[in-house]
C-alpha positions in Angstrom: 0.0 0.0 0.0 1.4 3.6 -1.1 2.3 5.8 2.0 0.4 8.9 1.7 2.7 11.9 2.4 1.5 15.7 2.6 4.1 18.3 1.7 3.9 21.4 3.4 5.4 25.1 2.1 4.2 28.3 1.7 3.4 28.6 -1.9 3.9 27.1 -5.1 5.8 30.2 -7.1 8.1 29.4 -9.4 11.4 29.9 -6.6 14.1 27.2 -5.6 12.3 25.4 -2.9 9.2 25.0 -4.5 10.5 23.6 -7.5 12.1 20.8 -5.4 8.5 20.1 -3.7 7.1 20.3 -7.1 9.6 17.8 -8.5 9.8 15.3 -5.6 5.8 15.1 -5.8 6.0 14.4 -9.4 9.4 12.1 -9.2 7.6 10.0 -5.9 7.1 6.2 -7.1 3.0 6.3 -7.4 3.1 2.1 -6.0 5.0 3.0 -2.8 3.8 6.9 -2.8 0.9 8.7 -2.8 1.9 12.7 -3.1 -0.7 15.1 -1.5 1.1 19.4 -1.7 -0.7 22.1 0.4 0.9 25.5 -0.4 -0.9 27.3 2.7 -0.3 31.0 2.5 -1.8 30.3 -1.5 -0.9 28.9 -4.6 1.5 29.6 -7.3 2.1 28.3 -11.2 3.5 24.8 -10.1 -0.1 24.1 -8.8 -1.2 23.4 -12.3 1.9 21.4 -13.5 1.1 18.9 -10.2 -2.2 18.4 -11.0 -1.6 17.9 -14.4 1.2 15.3 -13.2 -1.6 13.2 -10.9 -0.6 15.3 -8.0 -3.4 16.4 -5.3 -2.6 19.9 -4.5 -4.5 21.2 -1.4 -5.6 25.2 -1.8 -7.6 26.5 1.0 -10.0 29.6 -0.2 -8.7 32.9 1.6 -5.6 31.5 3.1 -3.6 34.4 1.8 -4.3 36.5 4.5 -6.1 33.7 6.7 -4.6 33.7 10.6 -2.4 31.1 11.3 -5.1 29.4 13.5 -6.7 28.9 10.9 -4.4 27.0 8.2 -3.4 24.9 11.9 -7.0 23.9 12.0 -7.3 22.9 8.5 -3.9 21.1 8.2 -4.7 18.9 11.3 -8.3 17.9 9.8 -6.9 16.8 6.4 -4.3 15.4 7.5 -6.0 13.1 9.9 -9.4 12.7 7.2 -7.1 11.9 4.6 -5.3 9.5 7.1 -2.0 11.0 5.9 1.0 8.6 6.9 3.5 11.6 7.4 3.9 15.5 6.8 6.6 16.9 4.9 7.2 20.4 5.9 9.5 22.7 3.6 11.3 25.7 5.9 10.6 27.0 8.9 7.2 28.6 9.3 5.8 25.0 7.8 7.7 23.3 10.3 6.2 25.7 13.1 2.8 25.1 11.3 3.2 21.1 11.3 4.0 20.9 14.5 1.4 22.9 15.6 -1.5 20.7 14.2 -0.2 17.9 14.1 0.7 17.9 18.0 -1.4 15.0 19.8 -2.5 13.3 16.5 0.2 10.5 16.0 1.2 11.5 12.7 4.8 12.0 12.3 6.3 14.7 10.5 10.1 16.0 8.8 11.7 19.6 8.2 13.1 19.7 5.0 15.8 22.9 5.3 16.5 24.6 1.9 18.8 27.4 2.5 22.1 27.9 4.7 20.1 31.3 5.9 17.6 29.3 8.6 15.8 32.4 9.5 14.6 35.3 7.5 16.5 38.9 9.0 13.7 40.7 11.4 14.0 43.2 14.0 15.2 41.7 17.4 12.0 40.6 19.3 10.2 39.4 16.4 13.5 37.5 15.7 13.5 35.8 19.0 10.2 34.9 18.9 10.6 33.1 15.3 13.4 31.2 16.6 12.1 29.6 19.7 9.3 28.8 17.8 11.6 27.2 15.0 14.0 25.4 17.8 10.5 24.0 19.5 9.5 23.1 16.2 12.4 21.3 14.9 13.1 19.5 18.1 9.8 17.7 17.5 10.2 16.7 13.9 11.2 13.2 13.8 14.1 14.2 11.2 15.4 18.1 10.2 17.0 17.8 6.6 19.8 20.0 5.3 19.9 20.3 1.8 23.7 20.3 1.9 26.5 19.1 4.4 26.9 22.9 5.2 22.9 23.4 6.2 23.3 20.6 8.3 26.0 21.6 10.2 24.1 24.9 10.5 21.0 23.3 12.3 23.1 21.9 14.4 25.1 25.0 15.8 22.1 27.2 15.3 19.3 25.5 16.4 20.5 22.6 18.5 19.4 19.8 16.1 20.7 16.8 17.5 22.6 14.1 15.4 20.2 11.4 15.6 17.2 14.1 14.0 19.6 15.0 11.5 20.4 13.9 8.2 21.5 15.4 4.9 19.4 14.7 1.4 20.6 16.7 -2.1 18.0 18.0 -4.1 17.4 16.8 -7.6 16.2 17.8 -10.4 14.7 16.0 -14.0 17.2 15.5 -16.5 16.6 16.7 -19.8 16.7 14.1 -22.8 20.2 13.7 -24.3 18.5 14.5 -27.6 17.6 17.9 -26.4 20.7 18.5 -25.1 22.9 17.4 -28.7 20.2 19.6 -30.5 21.0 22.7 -27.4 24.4 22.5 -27.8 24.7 22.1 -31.6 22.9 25.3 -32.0 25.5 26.7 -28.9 28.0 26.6 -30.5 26.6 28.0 -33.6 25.9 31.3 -31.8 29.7 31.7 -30.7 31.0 31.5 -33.8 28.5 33.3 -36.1 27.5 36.0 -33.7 30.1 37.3 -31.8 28.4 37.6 -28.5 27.4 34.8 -26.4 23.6 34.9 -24.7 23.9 35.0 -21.0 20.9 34.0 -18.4 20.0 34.6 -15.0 17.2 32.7 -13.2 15.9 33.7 -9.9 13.6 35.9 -8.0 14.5 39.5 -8.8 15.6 40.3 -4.9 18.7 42.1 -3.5 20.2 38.5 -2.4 20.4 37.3 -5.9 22.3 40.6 -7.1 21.1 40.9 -10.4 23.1 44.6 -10.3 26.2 43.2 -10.6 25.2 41.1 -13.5 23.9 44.1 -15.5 27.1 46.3 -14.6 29.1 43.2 -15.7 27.2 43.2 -19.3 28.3 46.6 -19.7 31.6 45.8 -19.7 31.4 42.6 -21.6 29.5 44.9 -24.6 33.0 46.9 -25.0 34.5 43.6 -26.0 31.6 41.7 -27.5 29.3 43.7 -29.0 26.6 41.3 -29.4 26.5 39.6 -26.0 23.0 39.8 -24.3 21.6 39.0 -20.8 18.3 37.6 -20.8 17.3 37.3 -16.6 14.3 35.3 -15.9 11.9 35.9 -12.6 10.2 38.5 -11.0 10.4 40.5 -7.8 10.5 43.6 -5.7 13.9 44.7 -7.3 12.5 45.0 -10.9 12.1 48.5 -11.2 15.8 49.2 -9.3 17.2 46.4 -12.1 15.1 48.4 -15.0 16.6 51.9 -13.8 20.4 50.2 -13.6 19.5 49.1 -17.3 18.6 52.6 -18.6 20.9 54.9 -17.1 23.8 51.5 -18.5 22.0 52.2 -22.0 21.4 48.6 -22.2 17.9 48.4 -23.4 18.9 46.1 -26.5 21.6 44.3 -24.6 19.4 43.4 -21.2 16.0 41.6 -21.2 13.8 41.4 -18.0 11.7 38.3 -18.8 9.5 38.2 -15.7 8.2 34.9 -14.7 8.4 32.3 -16.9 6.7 28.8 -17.2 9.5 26.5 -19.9 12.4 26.7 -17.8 14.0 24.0 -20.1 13.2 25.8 -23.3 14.9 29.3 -21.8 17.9 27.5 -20.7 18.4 25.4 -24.3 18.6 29.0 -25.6 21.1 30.0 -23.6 25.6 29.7 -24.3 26.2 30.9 -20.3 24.9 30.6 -17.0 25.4 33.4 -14.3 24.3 33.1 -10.9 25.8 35.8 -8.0 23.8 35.4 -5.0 25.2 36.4 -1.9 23.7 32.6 -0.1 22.6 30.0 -1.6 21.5 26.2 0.1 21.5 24.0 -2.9 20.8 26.4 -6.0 18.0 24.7 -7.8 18.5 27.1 -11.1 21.9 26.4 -11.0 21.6 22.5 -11.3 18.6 23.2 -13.5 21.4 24.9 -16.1 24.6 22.3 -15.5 21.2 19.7 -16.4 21.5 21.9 -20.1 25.5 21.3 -20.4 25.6 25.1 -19.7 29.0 26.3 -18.3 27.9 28.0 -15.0 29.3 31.2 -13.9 28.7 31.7 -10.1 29.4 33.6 -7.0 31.8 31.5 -4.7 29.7 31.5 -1.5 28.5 29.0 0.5 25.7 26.2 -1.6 27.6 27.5 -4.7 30.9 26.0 -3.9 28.6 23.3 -2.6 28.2 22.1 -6.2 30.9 23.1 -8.7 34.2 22.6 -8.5 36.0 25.5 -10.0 37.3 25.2 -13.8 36.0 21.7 -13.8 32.4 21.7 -14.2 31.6 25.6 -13.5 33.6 29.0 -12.6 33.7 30.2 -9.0 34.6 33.9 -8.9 34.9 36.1 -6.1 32.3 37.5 -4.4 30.9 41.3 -5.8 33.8 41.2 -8.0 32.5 42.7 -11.1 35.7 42.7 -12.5 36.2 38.9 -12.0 32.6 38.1 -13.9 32.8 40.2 -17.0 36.8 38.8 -17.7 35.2 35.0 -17.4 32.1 35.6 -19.5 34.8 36.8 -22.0 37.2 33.8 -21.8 34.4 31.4 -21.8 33.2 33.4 -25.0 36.4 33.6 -26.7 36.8 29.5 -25.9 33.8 27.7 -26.9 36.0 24.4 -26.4 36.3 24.8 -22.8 33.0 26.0 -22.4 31.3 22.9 -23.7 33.9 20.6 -21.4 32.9 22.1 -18.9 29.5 22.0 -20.1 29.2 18.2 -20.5 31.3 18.2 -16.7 28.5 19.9 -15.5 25.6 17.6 -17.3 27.8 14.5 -16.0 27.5 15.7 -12.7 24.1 16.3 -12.3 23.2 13.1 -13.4 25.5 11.4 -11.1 24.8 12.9 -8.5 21.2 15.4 -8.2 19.3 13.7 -10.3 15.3 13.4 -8.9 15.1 9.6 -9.3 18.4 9.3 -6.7 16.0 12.3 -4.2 13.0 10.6 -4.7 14.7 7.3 -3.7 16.6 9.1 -0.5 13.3 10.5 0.8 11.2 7.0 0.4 14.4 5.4 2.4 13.7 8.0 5.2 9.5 8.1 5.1 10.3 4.2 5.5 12.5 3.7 8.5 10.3 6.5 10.4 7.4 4.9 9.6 8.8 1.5 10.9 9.4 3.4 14.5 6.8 2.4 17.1 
């Protein structure tokens, strides 16, 4: 019989946590488990690609701006209607929520933690008061998960997760078809040759975290020495109109595209010669597996869940951090050397497939739903 496992997070937007939720739903073997999602602050685009996958997605009218109470009321009903074997919460306010309602009601439940940052910044009392919360919560999950070795050492120093509650999963991701990629990179290297100006992306919510700045001011340099390089960023946020300014006053309107949200990930990122992320913190950078997945070469900041995942000149580029300098001279080298661009490429690809692929997450999280299960 399929265990029936609830995941728990705040929304399904197109961001880097909810696209693992979304892709460990739709990776879950359907014989051993049965997927239910509840994004309880509201929805988001990856509601429609679970359903469409077989996926029960939970919406609860009015949750948007619904108290807390309420979403602990409804989350302890389902889950106990529904006879829901185990909860999988996604950060910390889910796991604050899921150990809320589920307190008293037998059902077990696990803290999936995505990012090395554990709690949002907040002024001091409100700060205190989120973490207690978080420590209470997380001290009653049967396991906390870091996404990376350095997130778990994190919950332990910061929130006094104890070794035998503690255990560290990757994310994954789906692999693109090898016939996509041969047809990606053919045209790849096309574009370096014939053009003279390789097409850059940048995936992520448009926040001051991700630096998207930097990016742009890098661009401006590169255009002195390739004249027909462009920057295509993909996402949306509150920094949109600071990035669109920065692109105006650059004279970049034909060199910089803001794309906004996007729903073909796969199809932006078989378009692309170059990969830039330079967030300041990262816990296991979905986007950025999502482009090694492509055989992109992937420029990126060297901060902590970065250096997590590429090793430098093998499979990706680690430059230094706010180092604008540093960016623009290795979009140009990669440019100027589409041979070690694609090795590093196909590195990248190799990786990913080794190693973060959603079949080998899937197959770690069943492992662990298992053995808790099996606990009196």
């Amino acid at each position: 019989m399929a265990l029936r496992i609830l995941h728990l997070i705040h929304n399904l937007k197109r961001e880097g946590a909810q696209t693992m939720v979304a892709t460990l739903a739709m990776a879950s073997n359907s014989s051993r488990v049965e997927a239910f999602v509840c994004p309880w602050r509201g929805g988001g685009s990856y509601a429609k690609d679970l359903r469409n996958a077989g996926v029960s997605v939970l919406e609860w009218p009015g949750a948007e701006g619904a108290p807390r109470a309420y979403a602990t009321m409804k989350l302890r009903r389902f889950a106990q209607q529904q006879q829901i074997d185990l909860v999988h919460a996604h950060m910390s306010d889910s796991a604050v929520l899921a150990a809320a309602a589920l307190s008293g009601t037998g059902i077990p439940f696990i803290v999936t933690h995505h990012s090395n940052r554990l709690l949002p910044k907040e002024r001091p009392v409100k700060s205190a008061l989120r973490s207690a919360l978080t420590k209470w919560a997380t001290g009653r999950a049967s396991r906390n998960i870091g996404v990376t070795n350095a997130v778990s050492e994190r919950l332990s120093l910061e929130l006094r997760v104890s070794g035998e509650r503690l255990e560290t999963i990757s994310n994954g991701i789906a692999i693109p078809d090898d016939s996509r990629i041969i047809a990606s990179g053919y045209h790849r290297q096309n574009r370096f040759t014939a053009q003279g100006g390789p097409r850059i992306v940048a995936l992520g919510r448009l926040v001051g975290l991700k630096r998207h700045v930097m990016m742009i001011e890098a661009l401006s340099r590169v255009r002195d020495t390739l004249p027909d390089a462009h920057l295509a960023i993909a996402g949306d946020g509150p920094e949109r109109e600071t990035l669109a300014a920065c692109i105006d006053r650059l004279n970049l309107g034909s060199h910089v595209t803001l794309l906004g949200s996007i729903n073909d990930v796969g199809e932006f990122l078989s378009q692309a010669d170059i990969f830039v992320s330079m967030s300041s913190y990262e816990g296991l950078p979905v986007s950025v597996l999502e482009a090694m997945s492509w055989g992109l070469p992937v420029i990126i900041s060297d901060v902590p869940g970065h250096r997590d995942v590429v090793q430098d000149n093998i499979d990706g580029c680690l430059v230094p951090f706010d180092d604008v300098d540093a960016l623009t001279g290795q979009i140009i080298h990669l440019a100027r050397h589409p041979s070690e661009a694609a090795r590093m490429g196909s590195a990248a690809r190799n990786k990913v497939i080794r190693d973060y692929s959603s079949v080998a997450m899937a197959d770690n999280y069943l492992r662990l739903y298992t053995e808790i299960l099996a606990k009196p």
